[in-house]
N, C-alpha and C positions, 0 to 999 in steps of 0.2 A: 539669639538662636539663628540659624544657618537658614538661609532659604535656596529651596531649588526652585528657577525660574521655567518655565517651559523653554524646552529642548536643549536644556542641560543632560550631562553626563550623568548617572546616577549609580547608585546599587540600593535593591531592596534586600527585605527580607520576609520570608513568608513562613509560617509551619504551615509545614502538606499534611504531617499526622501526629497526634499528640502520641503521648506514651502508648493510651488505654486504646488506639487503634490497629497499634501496627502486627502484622504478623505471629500468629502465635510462635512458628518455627524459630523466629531468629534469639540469637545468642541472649541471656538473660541482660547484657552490660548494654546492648543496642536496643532492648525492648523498653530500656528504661526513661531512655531520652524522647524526644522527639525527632520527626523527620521534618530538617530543616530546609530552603531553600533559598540561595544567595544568586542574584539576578543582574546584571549591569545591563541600563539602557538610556535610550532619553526621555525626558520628562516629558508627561502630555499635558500636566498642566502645572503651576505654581505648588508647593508646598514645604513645610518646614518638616525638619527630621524630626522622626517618630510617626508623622502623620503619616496614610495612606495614598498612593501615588498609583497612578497608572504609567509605564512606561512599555517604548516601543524598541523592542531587539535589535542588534544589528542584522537579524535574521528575519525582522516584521513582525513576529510574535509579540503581542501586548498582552504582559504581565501587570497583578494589580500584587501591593507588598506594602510595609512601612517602609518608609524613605530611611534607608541607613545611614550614606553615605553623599558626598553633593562632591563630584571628580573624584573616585576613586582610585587612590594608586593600585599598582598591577606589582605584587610581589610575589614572584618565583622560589623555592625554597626546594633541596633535595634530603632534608634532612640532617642531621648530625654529624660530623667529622667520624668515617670510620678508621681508622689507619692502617688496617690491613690491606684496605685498597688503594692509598699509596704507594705502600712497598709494590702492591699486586702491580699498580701503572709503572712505576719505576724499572721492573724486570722486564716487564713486555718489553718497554719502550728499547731497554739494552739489548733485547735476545731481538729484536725487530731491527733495528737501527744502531747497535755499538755491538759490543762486544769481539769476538775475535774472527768469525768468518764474514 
């Protein structure tokens, strides 16, 4: 099992609200879940994933969570291939840049 050493990179994880707290107002399909929170910081002290971790923000704020992750990668992602907005960039780009005037 993975250990994070103090002042390792981290991510936790926390529920802020189970199901039976959240909002009566919101949508039936978000009231079913929980309200999760996912947290990157350094470790304040030793502990193995799954345990409970305190770490410190790159903003100072000390979060306390189970240790998810020990170096987290940073993956960016805009969604699914739409290809109408291909064509959409392709036209700009010629009515900006090609075309005949």
């Amino acid at each position: 099992m993975e250990i994070a050493k103090k002042g390792d990179w981290v991510q936790i994880h926390q529920i802020v609200l189970k199901p039976e707290e959240r909002a009566e107002h919101l949508p039936a399909d978000t009231k079913e879940v929980p309200l999760e929170l996912w947290v990157k910081g350094f470790a304040q002290h030793d502990a193995k994933i799954g345990e409970e971790i305190e770490i410190k923000t790159v903003t100072g704020r000390t979060v306390v969570g189970e240790l998810f992750a020990i170096n987290p990668r940073y993956v960016h992602d805009f969604g699914n291939y739409v290809p109408e907005l291909t064509k959409v960039d392709m036209q700009l780009k010629d009515e900006l840049f090609g075309g005949e005037n």
